[in-house]
LONU-84527 format. One line per 4 residues: their letters; for each residue x, y, z of N, C-alpha, C, CB. Coordinates in pm, whole numbers, plus 50000, padded with zeros to 5 digits. Each point is the difference from the previous one (the first is absolute). Last residue first. Glycine has a CB too. Example, Ala and Ser with C-alpha at 12.3 -4.5 7.8 and 13.67 -1.06 7.14 Angstrom:
REM residues 2
sa) 51285/49775/50708/50082/50119/50006/49923/50109/50073/50118/49937/49785 | 49911/49491/50208/49911/50119/50000/50090/50120/50000/49811/49883/50125
//
This chain:
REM residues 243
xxxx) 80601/28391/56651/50043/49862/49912/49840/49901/50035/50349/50000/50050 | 49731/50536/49984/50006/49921/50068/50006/49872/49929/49911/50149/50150 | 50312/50367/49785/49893/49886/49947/50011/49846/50088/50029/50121/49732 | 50146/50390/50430/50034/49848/49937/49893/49922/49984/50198/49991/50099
xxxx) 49873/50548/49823/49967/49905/50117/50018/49827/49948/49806/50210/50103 | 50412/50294/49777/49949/49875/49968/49951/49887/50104/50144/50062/49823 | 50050/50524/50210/50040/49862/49977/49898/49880/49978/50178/50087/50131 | 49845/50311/50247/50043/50014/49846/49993/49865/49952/50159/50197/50019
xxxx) 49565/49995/50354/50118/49919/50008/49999/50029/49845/49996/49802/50224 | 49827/50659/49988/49928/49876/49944/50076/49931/49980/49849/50070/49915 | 50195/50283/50469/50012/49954/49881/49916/49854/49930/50220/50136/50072 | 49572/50114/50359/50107/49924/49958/50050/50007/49861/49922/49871/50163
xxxx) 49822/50392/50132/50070/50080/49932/50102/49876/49969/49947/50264/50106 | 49588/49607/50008/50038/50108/50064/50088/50043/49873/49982/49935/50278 | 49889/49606/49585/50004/50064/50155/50027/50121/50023/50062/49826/50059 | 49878/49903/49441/50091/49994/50134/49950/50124/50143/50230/49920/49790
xxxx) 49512/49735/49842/50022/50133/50015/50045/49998/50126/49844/50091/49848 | 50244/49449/49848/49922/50081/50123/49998/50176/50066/50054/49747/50048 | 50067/49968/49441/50043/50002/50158/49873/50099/50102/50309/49991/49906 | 49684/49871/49561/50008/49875/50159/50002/50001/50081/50061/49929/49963
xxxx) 49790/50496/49675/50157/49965/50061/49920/49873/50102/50187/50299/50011 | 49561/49866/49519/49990/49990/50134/50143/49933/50076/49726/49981/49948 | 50063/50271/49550/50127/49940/50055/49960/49998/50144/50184/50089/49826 | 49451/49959/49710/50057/50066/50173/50131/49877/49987/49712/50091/50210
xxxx) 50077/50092/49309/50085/49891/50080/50015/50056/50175/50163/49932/49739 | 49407/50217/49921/50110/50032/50076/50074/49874/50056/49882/50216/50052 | 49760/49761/49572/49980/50003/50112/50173/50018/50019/49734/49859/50040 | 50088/50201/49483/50031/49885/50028/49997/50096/50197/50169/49823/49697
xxxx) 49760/50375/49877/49885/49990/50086/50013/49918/50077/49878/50062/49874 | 50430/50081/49827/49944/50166/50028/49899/49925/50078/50037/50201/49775 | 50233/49470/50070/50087/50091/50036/49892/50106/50091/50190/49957/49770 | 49707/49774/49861/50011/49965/50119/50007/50054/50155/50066/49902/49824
xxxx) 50076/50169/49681/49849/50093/50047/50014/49931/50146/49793/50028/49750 | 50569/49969/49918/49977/49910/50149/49927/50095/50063/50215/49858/50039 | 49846/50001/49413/50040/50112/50090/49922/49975/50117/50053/50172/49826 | 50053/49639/49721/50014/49893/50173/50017/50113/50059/50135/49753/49987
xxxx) 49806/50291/49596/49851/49977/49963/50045/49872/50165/49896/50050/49607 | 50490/50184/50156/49895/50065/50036/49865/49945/50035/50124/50129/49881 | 50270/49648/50042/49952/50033/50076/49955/50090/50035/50075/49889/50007 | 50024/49913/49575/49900/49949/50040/49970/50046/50192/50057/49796/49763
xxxx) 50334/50328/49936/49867/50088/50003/49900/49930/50083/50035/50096/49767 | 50387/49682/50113/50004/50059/50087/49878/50058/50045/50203/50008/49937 | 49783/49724/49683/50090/50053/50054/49915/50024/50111/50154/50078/49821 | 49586/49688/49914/50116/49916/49973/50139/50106/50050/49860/49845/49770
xxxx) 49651/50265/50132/50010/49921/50129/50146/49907/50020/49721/49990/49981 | 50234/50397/49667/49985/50052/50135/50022/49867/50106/49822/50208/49909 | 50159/49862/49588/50124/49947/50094/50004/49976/50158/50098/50118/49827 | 49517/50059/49844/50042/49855/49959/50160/49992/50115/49876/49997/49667
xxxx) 50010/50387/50344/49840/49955/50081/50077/49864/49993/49724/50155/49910 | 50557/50146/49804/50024/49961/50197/49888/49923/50035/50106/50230/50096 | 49825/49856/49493/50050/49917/49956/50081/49956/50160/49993/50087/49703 | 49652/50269/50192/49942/49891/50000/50117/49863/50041/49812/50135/49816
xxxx) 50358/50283/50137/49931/50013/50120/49967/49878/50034/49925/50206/49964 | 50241/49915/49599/50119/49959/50131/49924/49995/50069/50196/50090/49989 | 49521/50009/49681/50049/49853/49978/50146/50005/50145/49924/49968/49639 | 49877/50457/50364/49907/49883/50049/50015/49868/49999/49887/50133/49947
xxxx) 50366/50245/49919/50022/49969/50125/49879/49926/50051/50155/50191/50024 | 49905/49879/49509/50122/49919/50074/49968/49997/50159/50191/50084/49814 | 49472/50137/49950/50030/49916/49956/50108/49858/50071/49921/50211/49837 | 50056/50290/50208/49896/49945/50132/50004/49889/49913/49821/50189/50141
xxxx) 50466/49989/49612/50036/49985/50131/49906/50012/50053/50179/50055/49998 | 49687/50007/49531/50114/49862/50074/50058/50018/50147/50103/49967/49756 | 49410/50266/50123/50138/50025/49955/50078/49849/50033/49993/50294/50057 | 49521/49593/49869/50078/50102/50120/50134/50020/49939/49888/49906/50233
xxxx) 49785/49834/49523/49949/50175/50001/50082/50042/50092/49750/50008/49956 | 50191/49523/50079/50043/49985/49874/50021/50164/49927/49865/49736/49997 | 49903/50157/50449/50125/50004/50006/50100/49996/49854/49920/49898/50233 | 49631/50133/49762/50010/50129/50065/50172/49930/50069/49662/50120/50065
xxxx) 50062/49581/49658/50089/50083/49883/49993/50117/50090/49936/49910/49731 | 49961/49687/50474/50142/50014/49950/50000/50120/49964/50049/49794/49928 | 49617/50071/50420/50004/50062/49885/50164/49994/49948/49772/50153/50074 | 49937/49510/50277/50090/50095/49978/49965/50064/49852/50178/49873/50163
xxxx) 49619/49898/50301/49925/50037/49826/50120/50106/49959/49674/49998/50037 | 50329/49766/50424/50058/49889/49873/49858/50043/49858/50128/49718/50224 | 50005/50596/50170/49875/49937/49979/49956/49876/49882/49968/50237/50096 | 50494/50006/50013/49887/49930/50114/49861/49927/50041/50118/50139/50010
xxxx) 50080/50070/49597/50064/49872/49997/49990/49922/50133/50153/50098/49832 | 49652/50391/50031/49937/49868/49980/50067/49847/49993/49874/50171/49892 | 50309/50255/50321/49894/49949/50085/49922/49903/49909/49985/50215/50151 | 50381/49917/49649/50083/49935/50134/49830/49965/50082/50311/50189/50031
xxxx) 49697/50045/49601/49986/49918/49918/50038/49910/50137/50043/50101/49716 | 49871/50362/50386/49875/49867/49928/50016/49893/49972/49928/50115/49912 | 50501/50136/50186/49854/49981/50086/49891/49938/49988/50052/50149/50028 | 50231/49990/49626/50039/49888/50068/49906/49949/50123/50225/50081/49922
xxxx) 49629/50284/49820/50052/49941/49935/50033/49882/50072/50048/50182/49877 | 49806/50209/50284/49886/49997/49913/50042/49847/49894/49947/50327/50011 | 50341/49856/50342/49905/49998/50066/49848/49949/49927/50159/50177/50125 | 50265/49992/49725/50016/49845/50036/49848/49993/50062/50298/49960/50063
xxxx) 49882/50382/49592/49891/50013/50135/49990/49861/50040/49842/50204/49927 | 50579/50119/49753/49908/49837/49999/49873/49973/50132/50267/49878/49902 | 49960/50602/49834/49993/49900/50131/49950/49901/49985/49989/50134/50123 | 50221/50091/49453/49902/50025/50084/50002/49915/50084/49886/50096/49870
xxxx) 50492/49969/49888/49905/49948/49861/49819/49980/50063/50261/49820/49869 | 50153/50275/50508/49997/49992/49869/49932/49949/49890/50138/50024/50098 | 49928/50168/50411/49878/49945/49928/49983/49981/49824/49909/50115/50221 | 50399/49876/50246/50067/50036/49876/49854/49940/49899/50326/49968/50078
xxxx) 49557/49977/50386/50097/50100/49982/50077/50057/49871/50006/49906/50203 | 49706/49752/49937/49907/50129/50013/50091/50125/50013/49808/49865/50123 | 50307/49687/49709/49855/50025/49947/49910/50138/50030/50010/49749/50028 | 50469/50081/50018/49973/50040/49878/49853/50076/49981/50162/49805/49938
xxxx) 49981/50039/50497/50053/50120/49957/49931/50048/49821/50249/49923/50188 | 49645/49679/50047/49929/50088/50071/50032/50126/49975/49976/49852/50148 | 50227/49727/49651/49811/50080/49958/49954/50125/50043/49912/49795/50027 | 50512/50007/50158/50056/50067/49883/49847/50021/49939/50277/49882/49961
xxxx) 49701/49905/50379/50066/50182/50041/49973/50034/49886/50208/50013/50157 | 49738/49519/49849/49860/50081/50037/50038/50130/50019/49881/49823/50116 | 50470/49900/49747/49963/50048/49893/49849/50088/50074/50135/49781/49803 | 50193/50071/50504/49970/50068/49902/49953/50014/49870/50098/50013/50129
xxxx) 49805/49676/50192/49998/50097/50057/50024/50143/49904/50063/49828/50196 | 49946/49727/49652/49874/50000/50016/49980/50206/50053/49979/49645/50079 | 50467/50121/49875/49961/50030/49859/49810/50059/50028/50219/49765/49857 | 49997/50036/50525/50093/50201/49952/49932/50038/49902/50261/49984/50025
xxxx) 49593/49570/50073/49959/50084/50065/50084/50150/50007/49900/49783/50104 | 50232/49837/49680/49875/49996/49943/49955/50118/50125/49961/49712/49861 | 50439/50161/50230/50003/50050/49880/49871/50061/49901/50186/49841/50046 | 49855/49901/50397/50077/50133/50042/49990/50092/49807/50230/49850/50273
xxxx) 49655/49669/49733/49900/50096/50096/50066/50166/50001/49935/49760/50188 | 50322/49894/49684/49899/50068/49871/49893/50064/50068/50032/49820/49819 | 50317/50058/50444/50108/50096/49916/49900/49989/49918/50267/49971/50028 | 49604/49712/50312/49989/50146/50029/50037/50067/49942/49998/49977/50141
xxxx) 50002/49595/49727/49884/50059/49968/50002/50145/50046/49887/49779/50010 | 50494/50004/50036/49982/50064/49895/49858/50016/49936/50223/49932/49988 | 50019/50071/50524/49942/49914/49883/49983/50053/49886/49900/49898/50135 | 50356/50231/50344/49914/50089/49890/49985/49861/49883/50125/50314/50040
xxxx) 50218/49654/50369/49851/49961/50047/49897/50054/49856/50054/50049/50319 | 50349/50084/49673/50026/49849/49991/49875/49970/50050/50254/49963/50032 | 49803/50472/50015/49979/50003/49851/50063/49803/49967/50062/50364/49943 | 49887/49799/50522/49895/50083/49927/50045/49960/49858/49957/50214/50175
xxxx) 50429/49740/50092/49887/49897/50038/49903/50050/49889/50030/49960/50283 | 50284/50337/49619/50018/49830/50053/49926/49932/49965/50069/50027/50164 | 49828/50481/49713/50011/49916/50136/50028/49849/49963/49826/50160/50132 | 50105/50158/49516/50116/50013/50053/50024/49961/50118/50007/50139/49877
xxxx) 49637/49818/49829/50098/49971/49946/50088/49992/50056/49931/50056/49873 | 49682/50082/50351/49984/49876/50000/50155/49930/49896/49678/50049/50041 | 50246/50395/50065/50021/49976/50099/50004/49821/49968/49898/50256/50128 | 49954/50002/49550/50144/49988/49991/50036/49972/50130/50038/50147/49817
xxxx) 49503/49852/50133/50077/49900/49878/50184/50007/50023/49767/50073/49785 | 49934/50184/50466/49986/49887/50027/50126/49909/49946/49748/50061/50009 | 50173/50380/49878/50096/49991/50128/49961/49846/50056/50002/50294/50076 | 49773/49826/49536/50115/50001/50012/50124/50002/50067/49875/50033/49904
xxxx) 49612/49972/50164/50010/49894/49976/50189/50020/49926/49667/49932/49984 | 50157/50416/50244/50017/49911/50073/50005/49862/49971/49928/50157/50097 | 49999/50227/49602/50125/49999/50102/50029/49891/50063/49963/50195/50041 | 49628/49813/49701/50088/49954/49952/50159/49996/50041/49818/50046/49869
xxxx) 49798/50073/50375/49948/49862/49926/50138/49987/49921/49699/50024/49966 | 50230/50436/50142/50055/49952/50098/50011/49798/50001/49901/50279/50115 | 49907/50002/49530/50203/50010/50037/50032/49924/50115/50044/50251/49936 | 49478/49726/49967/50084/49950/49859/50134/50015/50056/49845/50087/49788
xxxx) 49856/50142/50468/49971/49833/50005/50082/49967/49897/49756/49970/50076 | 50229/50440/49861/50026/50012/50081/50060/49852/50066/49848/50216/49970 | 49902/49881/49656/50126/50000/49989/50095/50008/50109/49925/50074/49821 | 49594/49872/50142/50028/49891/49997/50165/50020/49993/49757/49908/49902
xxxx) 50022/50459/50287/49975/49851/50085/50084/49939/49903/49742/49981/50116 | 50218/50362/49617/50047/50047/50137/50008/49900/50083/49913/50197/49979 | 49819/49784/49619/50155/49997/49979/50096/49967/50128/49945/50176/49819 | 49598/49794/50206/50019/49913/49985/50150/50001/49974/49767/49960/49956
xxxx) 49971/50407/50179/50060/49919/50106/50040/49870/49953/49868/50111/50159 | 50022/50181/49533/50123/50125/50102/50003/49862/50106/49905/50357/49995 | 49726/49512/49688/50137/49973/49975/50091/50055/50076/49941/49975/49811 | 49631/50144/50389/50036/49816/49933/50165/50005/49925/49684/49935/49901
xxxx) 50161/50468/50132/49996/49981/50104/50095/49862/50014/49771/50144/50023 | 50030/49975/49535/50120/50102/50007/50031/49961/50183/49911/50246/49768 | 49675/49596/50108/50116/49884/49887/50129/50093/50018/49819/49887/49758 | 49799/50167/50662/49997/50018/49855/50139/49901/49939/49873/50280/50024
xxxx) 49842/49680/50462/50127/50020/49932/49957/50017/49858/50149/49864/50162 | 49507/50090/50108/50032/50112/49999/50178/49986/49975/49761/50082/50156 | 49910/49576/49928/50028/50020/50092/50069/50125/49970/49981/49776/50085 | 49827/50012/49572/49870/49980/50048/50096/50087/50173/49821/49697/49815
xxxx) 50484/50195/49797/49906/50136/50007/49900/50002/50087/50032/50033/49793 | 50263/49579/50271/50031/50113/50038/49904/50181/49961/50232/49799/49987 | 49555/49760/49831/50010/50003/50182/50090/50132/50060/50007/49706/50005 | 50015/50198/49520/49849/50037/50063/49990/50023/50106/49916/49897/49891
xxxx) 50436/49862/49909/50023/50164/49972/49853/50045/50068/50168/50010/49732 | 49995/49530/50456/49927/50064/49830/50023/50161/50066/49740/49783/49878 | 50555/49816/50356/49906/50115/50062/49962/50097/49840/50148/50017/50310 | 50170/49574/49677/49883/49987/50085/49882/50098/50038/50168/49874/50065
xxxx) 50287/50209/49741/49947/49904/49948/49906/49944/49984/50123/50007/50031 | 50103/50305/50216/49975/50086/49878/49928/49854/49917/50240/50234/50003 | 49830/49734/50447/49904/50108/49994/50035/50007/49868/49974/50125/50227 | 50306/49539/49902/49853/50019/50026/49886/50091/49955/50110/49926/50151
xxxx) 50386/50141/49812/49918/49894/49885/49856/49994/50062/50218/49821/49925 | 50018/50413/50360/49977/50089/49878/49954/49929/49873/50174/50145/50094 | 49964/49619/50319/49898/50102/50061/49922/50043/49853/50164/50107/50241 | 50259/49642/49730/49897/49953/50002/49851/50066/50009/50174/49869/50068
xxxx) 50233/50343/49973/50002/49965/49873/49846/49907/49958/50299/50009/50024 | 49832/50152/50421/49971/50097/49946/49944/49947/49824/50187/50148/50201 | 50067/49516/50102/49820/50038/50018/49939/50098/49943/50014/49937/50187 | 50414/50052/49744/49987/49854/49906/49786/50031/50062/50359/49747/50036
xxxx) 50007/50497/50181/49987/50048/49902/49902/49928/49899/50213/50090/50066 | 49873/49754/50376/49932/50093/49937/49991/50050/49917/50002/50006/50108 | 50307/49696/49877/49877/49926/50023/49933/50153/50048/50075/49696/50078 | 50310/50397/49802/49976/49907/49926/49877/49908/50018/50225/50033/49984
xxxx) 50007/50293/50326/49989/50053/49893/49883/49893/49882/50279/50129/50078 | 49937/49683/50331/49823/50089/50013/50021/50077/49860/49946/50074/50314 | 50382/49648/49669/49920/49926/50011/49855/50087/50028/50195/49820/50066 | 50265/50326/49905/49913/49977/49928/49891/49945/49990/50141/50030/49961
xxxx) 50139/50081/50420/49976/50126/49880/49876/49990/49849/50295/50021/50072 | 49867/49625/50285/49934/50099/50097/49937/50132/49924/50179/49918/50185 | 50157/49770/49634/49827/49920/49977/49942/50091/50072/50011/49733/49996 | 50427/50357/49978/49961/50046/49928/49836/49932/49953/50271/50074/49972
xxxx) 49959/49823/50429/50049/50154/50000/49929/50069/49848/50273/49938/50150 | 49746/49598/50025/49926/50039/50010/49998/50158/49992/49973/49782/50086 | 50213/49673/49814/50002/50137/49964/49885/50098/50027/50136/49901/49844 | 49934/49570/50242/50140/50054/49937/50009/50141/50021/50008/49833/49820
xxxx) 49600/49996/50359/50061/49968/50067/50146/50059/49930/49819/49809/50099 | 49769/50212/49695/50034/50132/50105/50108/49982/50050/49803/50048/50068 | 49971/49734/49565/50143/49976/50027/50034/50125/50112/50062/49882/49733 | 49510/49777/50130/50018/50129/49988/50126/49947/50039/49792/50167/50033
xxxx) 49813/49606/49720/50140/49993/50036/50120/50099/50043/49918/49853/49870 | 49588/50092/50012/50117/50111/49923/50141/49980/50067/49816/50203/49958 | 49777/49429/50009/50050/50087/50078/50118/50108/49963/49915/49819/50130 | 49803/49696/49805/49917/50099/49972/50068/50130/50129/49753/49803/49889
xxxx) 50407/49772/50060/50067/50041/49872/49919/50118/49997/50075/49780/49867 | 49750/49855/50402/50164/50060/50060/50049/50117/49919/50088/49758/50064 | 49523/50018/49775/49924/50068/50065/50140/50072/50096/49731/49833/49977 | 50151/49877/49605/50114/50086/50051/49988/50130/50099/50073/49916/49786
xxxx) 49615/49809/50012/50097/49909/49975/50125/50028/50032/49876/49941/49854 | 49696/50280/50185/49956/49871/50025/50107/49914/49986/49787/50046/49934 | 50233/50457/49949/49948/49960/50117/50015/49889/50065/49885/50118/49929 | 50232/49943/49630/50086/50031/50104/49975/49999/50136/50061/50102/49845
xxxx) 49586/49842/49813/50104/49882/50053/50135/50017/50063/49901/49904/49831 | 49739/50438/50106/49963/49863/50062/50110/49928/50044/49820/49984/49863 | 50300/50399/49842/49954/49975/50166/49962/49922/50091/49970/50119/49939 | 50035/49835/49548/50135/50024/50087/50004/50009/50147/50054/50113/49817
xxxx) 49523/49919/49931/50043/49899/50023/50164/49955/50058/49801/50004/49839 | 50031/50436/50064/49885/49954/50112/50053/49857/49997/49759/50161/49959 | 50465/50034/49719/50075/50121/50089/49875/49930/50171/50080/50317/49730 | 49911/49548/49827/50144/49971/49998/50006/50016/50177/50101/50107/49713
xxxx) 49524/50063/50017/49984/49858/50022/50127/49899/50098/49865/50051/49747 | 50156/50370/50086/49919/49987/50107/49969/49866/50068/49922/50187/49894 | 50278/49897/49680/50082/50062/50090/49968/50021/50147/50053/50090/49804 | 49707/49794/49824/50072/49892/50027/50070/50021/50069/49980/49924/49857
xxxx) 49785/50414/50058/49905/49904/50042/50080/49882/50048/49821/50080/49841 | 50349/50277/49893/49939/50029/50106/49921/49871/50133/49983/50217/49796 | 50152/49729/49710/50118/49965/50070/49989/50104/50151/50158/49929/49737 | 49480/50030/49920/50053/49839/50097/50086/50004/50031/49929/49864/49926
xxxx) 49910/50565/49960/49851/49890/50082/50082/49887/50002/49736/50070/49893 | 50523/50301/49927/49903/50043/50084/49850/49895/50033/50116/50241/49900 | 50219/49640/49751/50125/50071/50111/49901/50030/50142/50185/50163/49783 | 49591/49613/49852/50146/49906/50067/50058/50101/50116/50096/49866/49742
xxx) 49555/50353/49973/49966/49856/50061/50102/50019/50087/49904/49835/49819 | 50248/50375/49894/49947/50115/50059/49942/49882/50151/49917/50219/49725 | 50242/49585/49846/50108/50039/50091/49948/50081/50118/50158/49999/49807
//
């Protein structure tokens, strides 16, 4: 079981999650779009929406570094394990409320607008579901684990971590996730189980962000008409296309 849960249903989930993409890519290339509804409603997308996607980078930010970055490297730069955690609580809960405010002022903005909730698919109502559940339960670790340190602190860092940097390194260890309390548990099988959903909602537009944008050359606008004279006004109006 240890197997199954932590090396093939990780994996298959990946598997799910690089080949999905492709073919959404390649077969639904119209369909690759969050389909936005600014147009019905915008008074409460204005609110939530930055809440909810920064908040969501913060969330991300803080997986990185606690996942990716060995306990070694921060001692080698002079954070200690009492430091390290004050900013992991602090950032990630921070990133956590606001991630989760804004994904409720979404959701009910999305129930209660018209338009907006006839446009909502029901891949989007498991997405939306699999990701509250993902979001909080990572709080709910973050509190138990360094906040209500009951039956002693769990050190993810010595535990999941490893086990997250050897599944990267397709050399996984089950029995260091088969050793983690049940909620870094769950919030991994939910985590793993969005990856698997991911190329089939909405989400997939993260990975269309319009870098473009930051290097692409200035639009000039040049006026047809002839620079007017002295203190003439400029003629108003459309010039007639010639036939």
């Amino acid at each position: 079981m240890n197997v199954f849960l932590w090396v093939i249903v990780p994996y298959l989930c990946l598997a799910v999650f690089v080949v999905g993409h492709v073919w959404r890519y390649r077969y639904d290339k119209f369909g690759w779009t969050t389909r936005s509804s600014q147009l019905y409603e915008d008074r409460l997308l204005r609110l939530g929406s930055p809440l909810f996607h920064f908040g969501m980078l913060g969330v991300v930010g803080g997986h990185v570094v606690g996942l990716l970055v060995p306990r070694s490297w921060t001692d080698a730069v002079g954070v200690d394990d009492h430091l390290y955690h004050y900013l992991a609580v602090g950032g990630g809960l921070a990133a956590g409320i606001a991630a989760v405010v804004g994904m409720v002022i979404l959701i009910y903005r999305r129930r209660t607008v018209g338009p907006v909730f006839s446009a909502t698919t029901v891949m989007d109502k498991v997405m939306y579901a699999f990701l509250a559940a993902a979001i909080l339960l990572g709080m709910w670790n973050t509190i138990a684990g360094s906040i209500f340190t009951l039956g002693g602190e769990y050190n993810y860092r010595e535990g999941v971590s490893v086990w997250y940097r050897s599944f990267l390194a397709f050399q996984p260890d089950a029995d260091l996730m088969a050793a983690a309390p049940i909620g870094f548990q769950l919030h991994a099988l939910v985590a793993f189980a969005l990856f698997a959903l991911w190329p089939f909602t909405r989400l997939v537009h993260v990975f269309s962000a319009p870098l473009g944008y930051l290097t692409r050359p200035y639009v000039v606008y040049r006026s047809r008409d002839d620079r007017p004279l002295g203190n003439a006004a400029p003629r108003r109006g459309w010039d007639q296309v010639p036939r």
